[in-house]
C-alpha positions as a printed NumPy array, in Angstrom:
array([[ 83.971,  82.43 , 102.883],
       [ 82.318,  81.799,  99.821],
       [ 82.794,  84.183,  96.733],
       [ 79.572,  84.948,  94.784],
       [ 77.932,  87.082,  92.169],
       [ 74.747,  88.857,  92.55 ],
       [ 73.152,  90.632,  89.55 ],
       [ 69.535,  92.993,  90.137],
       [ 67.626,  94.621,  88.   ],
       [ 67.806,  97.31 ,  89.829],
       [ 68.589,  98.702,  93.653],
       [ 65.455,  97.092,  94.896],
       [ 64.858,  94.863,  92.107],
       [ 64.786,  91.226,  91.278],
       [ 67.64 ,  88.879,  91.011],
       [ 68.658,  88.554,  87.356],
       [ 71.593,  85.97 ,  88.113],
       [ 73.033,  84.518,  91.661],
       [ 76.077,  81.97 ,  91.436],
       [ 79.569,  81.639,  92.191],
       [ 82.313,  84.058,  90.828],
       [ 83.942,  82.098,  88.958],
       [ 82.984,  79.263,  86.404],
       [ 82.454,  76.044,  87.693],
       [ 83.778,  77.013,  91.344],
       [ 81.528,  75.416,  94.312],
       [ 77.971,  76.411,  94.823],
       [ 77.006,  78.919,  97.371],
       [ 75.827,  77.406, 100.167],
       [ 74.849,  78.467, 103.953],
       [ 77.891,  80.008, 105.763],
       [ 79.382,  83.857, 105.035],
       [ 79.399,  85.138, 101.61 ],
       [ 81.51 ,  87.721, 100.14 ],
       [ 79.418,  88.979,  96.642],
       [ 79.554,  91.265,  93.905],
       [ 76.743,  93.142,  93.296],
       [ 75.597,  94.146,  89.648],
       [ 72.924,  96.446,  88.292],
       [ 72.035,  95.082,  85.052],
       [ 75.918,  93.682,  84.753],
       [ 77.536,  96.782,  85.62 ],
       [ 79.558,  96.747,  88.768],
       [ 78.629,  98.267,  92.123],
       [ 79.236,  97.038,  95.557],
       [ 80.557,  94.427,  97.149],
       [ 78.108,  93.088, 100.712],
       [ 79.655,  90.412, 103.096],
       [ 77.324,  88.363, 104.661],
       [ 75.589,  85.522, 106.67 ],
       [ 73.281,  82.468, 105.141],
       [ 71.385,  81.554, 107.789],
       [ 70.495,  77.778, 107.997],
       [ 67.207,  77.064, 105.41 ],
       [ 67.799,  80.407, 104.155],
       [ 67.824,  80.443, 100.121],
       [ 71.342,  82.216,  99.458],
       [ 70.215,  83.917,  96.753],
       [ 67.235,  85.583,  98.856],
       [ 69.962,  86.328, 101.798],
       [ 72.358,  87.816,  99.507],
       [ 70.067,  89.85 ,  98.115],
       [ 68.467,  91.143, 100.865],
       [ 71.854,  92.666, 102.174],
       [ 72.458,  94.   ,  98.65 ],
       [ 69.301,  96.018,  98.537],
       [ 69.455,  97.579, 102.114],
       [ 73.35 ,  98.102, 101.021],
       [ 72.099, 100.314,  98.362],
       [ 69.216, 101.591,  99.52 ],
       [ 69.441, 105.625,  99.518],
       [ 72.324, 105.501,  97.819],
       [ 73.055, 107.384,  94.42 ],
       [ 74.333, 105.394,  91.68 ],
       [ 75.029, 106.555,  88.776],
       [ 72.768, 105.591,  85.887],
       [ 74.175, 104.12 ,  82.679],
       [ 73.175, 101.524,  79.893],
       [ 73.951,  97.309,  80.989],
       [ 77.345,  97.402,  79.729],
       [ 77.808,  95.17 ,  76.49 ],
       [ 78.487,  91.634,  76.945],
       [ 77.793,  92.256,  81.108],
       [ 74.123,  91.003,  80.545],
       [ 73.465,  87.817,  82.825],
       [ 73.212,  84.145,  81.331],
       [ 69.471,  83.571,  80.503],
       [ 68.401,  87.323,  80.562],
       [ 65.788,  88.095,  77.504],
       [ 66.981,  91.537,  77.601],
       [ 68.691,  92.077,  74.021],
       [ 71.3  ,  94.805,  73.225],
       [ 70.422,  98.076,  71.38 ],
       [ 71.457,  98.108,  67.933],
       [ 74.267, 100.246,  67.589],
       [ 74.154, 103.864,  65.782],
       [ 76.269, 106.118,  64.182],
       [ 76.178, 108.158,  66.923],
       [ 76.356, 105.597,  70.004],
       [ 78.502, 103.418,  68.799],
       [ 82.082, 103.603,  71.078],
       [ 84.815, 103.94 ,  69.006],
       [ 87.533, 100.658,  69.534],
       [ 91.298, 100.922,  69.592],
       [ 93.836,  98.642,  68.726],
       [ 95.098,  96.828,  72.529],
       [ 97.536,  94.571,  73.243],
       [ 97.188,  92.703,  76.727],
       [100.91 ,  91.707,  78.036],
       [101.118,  89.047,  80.8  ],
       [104.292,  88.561,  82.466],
       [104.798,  85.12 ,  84.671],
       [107.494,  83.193,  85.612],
       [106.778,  79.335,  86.387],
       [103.211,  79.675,  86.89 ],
       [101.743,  77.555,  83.739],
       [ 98.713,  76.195,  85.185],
       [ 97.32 ,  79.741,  86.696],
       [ 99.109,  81.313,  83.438],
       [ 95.851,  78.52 ,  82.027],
       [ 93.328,  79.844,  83.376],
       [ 93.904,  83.641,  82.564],
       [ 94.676,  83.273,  79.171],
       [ 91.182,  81.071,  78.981],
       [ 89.775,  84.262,  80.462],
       [ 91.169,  86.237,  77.554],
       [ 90.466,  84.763,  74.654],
       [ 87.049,  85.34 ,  75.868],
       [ 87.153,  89.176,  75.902],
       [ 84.478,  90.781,  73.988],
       [ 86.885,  93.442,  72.832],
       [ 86.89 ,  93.352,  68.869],
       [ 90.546,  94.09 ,  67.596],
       [ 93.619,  92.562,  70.675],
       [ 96.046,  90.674,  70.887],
       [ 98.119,  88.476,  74.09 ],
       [101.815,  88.483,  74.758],
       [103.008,  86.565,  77.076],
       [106.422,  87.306,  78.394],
       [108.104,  84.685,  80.363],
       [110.508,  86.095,  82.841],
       [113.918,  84.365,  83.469],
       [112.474,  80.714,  83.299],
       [114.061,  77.818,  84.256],
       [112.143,  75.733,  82.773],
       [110.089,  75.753,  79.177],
       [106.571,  74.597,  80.535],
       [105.583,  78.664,  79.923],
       [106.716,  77.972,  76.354],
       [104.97 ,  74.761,  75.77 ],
       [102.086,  75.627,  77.297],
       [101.547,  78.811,  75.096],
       [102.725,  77.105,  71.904],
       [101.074,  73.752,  72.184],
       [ 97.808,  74.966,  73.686],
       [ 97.276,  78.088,  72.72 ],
       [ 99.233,  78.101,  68.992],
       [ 98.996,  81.37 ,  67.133],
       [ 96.433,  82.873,  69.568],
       [ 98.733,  83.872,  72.063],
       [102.33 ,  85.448,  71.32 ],
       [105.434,  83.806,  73.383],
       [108.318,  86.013,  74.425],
       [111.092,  85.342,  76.489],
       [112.956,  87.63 ,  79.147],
       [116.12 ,  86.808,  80.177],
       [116.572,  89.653,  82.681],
       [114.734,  88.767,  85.915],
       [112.098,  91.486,  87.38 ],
       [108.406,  92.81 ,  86.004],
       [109.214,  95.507,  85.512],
       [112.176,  94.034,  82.696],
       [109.533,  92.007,  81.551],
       [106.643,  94.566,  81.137],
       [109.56 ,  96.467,  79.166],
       [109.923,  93.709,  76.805],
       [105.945,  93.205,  76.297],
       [105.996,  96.786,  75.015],
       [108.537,  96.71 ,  72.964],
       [106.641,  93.867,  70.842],
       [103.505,  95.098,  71.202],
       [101.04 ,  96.838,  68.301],
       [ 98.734,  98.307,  70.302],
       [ 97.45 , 101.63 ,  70.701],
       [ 96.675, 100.939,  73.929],
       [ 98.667,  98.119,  75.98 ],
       [ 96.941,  96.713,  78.893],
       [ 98.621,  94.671,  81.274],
       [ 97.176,  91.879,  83.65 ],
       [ 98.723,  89.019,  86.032],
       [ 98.925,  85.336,  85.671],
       [ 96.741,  84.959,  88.672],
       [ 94.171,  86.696,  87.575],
       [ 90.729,  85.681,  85.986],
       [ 89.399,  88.783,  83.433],
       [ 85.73 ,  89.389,  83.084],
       [ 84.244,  88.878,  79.84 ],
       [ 84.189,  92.97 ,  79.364],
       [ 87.077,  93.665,  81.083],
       [ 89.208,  94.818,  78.013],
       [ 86.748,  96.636,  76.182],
       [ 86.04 ,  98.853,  79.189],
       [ 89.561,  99.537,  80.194],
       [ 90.154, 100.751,  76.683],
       [ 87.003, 102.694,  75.81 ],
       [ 88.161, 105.653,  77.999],
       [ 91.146, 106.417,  75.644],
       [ 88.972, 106.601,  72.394],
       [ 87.089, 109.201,  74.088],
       [ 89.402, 111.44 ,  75.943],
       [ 92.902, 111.952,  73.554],
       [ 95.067, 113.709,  76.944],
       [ 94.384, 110.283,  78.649],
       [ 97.589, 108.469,  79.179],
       [ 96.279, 105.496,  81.587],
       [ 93.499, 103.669,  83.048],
       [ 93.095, 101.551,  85.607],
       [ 90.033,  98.909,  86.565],
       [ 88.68 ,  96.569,  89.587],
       [ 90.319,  94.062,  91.26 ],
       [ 88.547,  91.386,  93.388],
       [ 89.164,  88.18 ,  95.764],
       [ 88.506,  84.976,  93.456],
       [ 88.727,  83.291,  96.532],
       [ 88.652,  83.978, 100.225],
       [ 89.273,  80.667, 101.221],
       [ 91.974,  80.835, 104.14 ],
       [ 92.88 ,  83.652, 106.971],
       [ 95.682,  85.099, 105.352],
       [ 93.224,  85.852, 101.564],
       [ 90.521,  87.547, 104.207],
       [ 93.347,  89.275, 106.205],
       [ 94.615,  90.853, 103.189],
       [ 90.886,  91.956, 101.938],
       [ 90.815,  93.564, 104.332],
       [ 93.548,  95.35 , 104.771],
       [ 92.679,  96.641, 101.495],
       [ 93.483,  94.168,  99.011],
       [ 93.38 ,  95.44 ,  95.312],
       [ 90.373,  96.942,  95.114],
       [ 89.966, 101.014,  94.787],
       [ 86.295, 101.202,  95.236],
       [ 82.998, 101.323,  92.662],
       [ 83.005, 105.163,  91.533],
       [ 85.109, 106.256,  88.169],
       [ 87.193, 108.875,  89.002],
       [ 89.441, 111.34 ,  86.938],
       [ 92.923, 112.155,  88.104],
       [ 94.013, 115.076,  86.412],
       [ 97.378, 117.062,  87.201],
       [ 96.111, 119.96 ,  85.721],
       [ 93.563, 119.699,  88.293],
       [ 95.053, 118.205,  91.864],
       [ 91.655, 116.496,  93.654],
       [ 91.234, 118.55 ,  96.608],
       [ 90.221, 115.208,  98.417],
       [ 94.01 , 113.81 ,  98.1  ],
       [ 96.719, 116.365,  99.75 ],
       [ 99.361, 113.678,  98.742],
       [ 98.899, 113.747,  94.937],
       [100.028, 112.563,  93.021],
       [102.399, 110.492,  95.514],
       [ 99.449, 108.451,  96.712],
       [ 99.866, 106.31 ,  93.637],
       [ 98.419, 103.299,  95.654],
       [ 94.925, 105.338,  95.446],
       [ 94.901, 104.715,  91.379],
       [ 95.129, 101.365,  90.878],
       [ 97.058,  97.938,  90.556],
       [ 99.384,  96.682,  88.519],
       [ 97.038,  93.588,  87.467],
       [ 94.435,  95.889,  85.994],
       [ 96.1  ,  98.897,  84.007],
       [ 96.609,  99.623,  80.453],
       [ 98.681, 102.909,  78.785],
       [ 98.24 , 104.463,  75.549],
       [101.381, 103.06 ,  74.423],
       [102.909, 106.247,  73.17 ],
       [102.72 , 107.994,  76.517],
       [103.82 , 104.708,  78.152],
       [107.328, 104.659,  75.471],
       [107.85 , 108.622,  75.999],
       [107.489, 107.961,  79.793],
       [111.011, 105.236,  79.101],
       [108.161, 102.388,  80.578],
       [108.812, 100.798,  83.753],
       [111.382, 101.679,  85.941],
       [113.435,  98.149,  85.244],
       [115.048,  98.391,  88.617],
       [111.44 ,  98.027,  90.348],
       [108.778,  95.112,  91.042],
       [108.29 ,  91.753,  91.706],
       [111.655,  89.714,  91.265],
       [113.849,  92.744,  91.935],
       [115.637,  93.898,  95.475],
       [112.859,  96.841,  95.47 ],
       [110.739,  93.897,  95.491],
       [107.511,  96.452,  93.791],
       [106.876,  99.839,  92.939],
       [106.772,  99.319,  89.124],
       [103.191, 100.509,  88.652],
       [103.353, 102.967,  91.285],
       [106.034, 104.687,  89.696],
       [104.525, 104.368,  85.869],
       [101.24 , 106.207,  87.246],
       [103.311, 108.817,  89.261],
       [105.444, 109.138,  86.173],
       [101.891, 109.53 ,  83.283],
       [101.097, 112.317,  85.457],
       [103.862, 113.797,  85.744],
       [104.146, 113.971,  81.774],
       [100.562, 116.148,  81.85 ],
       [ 98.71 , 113.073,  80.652],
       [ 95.069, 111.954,  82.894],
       [ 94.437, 108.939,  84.143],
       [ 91.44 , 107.479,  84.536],
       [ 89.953, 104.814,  87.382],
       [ 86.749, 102.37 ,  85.72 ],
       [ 85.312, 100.145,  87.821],
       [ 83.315,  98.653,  84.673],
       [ 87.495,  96.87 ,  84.189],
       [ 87.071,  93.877,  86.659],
       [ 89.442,  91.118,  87.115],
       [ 89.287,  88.46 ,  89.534],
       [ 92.8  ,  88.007,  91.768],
       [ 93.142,  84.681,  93.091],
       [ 95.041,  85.848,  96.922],
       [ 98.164,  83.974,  97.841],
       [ 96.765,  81.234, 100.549],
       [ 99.43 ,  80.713, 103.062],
       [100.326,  83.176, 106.586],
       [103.947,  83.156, 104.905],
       [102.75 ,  84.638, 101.383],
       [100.78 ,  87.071, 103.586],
       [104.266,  88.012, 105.479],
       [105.911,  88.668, 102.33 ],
       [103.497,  90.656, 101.236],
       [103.257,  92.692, 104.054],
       [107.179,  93.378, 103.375],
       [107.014,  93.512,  99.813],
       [103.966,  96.599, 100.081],
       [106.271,  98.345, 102.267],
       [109.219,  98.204, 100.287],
       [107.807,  98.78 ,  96.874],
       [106.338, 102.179,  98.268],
       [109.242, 104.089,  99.129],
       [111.623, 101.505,  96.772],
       [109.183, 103.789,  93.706],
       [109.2  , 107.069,  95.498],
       [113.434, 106.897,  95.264],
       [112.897, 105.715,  91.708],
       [111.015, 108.869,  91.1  ],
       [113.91 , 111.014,  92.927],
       [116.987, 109.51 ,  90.964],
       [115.158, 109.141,  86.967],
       [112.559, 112.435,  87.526],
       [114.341, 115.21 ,  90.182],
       [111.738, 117.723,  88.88 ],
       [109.435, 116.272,  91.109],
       [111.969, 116.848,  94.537],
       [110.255, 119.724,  95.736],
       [106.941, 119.116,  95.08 ],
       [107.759, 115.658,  97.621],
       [109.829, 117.202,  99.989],
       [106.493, 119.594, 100.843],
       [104.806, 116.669, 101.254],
       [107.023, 114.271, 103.169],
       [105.593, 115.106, 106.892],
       [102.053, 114.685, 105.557],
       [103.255, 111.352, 103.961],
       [105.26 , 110.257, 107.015],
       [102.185, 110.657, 108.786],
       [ 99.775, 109.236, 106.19 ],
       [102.524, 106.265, 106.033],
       [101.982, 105.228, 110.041],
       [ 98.247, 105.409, 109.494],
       [ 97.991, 102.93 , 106.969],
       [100.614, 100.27 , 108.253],
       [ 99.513, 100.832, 112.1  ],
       [ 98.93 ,  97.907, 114.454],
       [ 95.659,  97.064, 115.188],
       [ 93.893,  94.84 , 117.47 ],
       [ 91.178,  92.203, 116.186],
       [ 87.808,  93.958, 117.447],
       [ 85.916,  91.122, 115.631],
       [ 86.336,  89.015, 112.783],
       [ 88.314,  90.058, 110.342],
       [ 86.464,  90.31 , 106.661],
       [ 86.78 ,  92.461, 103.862],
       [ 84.731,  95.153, 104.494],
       [ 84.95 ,  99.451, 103.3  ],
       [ 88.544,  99.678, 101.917],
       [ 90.488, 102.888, 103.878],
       [ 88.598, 103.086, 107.123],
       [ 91.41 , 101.522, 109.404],
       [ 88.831,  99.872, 111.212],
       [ 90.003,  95.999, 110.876],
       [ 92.596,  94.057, 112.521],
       [ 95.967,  94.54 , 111.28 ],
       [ 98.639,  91.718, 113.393],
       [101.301,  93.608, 115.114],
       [104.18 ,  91.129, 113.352],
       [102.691,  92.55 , 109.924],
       [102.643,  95.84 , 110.891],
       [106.368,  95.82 , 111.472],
       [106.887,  94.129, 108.638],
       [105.401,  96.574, 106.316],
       [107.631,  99.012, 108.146],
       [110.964,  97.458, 107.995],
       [109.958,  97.352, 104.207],
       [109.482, 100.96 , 103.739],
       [112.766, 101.431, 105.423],
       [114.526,  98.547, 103.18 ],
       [113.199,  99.867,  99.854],
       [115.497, 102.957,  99.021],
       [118.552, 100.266,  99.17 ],
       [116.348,  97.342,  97.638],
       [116.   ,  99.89 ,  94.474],
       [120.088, 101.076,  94.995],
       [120.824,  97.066,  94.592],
       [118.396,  96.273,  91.591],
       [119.384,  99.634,  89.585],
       [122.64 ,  98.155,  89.54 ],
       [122.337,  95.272,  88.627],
       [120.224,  96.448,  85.764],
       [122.802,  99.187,  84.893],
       [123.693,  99.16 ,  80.708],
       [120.439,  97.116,  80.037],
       [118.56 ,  99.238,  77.063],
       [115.083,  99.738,  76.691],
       [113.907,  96.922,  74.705],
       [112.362,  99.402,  72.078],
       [115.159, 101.264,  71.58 ],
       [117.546,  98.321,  70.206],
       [114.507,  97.372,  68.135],
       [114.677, 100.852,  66.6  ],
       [118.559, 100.291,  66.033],
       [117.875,  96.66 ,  64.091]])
């Protein structure tokens, strides 16, 4: 399935820009076609569909775009800067005094382990930000090997900061990102990922205009749907949280969510988030005995939403913050992930019990709701037709029985998957508190 852009000029409007999603990836040929579709560069649907034989793409994609968005309300804002397509005559307004967003200090931490060639192409992606004032940290997690290190300091040079983490786990790593970062606002990405060009500027610009914000959280899309297992997980969901901004406040529960703020999986991903970096330190950071590379196997950005709330701050979702995920390819990858979703969900729900009790009752209220909200999203079900990333949350696409269980015997696996990893990270300081005792 093909992967493509698609950029209007408006709902019914002319194409501005048709291509591939990512730079230099193959042309878009006949055959299904999973595509973005912009207004005037700003993010707002995705349409899967079929290029029939002699059929210009571009026409066929389009045409499903506009009768996906016909009648629908969108709401109306500028071209985002930077978003406008390659070629366009259409020339940004010249700032004023009084349109001008204000721009705050960020500092985008990437934590890998191994990865150098992927770790490539996302730092290529960048160093192309349009954001004014950031920097990059790269933290490389418990290597055992230094092509992280030479990569970053032969290739990139002073561009890109290199720091190492000897204590295996994201979360441990994300700790030691913040603890070296000057940010106001620290924004944290994979190694997998490719960022658009405006990715950083609008995950940040929320925080310069709202002070009680303490997070935000952006768009994550398939860079490629190549194999069974990348469209399986689509559409199970994938990363993606849909194409309206939304405001979680806990001063204000949405009436829409019954399970807030324990529905942390609603807000966002870990490979598109940033923190205002003094409600991220007050918070303690990541829970070190959660995520990738741990027992608990996830959970790390679950629990760091769950936990911004919890301190009174907002958090805000921006779909305008897109980055590109590039899927794990193989049915094995797809098995672990199954497991590893499952286990990270209750692994950060018993890291919220044993580091924030205060939040006990409030879950035990909730538990039969979540027990049943739980079965819903990890049921069984059978293949009615092809399987392809369609409307996120409508448990209306196949879902293999063998996964299923998987995710299960996860969720039931994660309480002693965190017991095991907070021992084993038992004594180890937050990395910004020794720097405070130097």
């Amino acid at each position: 399935m093909h992967v493509a852009e698609l950029d209007l000029d408006g709902p019914d409007g002319a194409v501005l820009r048709f291509g591939p999603a990512q730079t230099g990836g193959p042309a878009v040929r006949g055959g299904d076609v999973y595509a973005l579709v912009r207004l005037r560069g700003r993010p707002v649907a995705t349409v899967v569909c079929r290029v029939p034989p002699g059929k210009a793409p571009a026409d066929a994609v389009a045409a499903a775009a506009r009768a996906a968005l016909a009648g629908r309300e969108l709401p109306v804002s500028p071209p985002a800067p930077g978003n406008h397509p390659p070629g366009s005559n259409r020339q940004r307004p010249r700032p004023t005094a009084t349109t001008e967003p204000r721009t705050v200090r960020a500092s985008v931490v990437v934590a890998t382990r191994e990865r150098a060639d992927q770790l490539a192409r996302a730092l290529d992606s960048l160093l192309e930000q349009d954001h004014p004032d950031f920097e990059i940290v790269v933290v490389d997690n418990a290597p055992a090997t230094s092509a992280t290190q030479d990569l970053v300091e032969n290739k990139y040079g002073e561009r890109v900061r290199y720091v190492r983490e000897s204590v295996p786990g994201l979360a441990v790593a994300h700790n030691r990102g913040i603890s070296v970062a000057d940010g106001a606002v620290i924004a944290f990405t994979d190694d997998d990922v490719v960022a658009d060009r405006h990715w950083l500027t609008a995950l940040t610009a929320p925080f310069a205009a709202d002070p009680g914000l303490g997070c935000v959280t952006g768009l994550i899309l398939p860079a490629r749907l190549r194999t069974p297992a990348q469209i399986l997980l689509e559409s199970h969901g994938g990363f993606a949280k849909g194409f309206e901004a939304r405001l979680y406040d806990p001063a204000r529960p949405p009436a829409d969510e019954p399970l807030f703020p324990f529905t942390a999986g609603s807000f966002g991903s870990g490979a598109n988030m940033a923190f205002r970096a003094t409600a991220l330190r007050d918070i303690g950071g990541f829970d070190p005995a959660t995520g990738t590379g741990t027992p608990a196997r996830g959970g790390d950005d679950l629990y760091a939403f769950v936990s911004v709330l919890a301190a009174g701050h907002r958090l805000r979702y921006t779909p305008d913050a897109l980055v590109w995920h590039h899927h794990r390819e193989t049915w094995q990858d797809l098995r672990n992930q199954a497991y590893g979703y499952g286990a990270g969900l209750t692994a950060y729900l018993t890291a919220l019990l044993v580091r924030r009790p205060a939040l006990l009752p409030a879950l035990l209220r909730k538990l039969p709701r979540g027990l049943a909200h739980a079965r819903t999203i990890t049921a069984h079900r059978e293949a009615a037709g092809a399987a392809v990333p369609g409307a996120h949350g409508t448990q209306d696409y196949p879902w293999p029985r063998q996964l299923s269980r998987l995710e299960r015997r996860g969720m039931l696996a994660g309480p002693v998957g965190y017991a095991k990893a907070r021992r084993r990270v038992r004594g180890v300081p937050l990395p910004w508190d020794q720097r405070r005792e130097k």
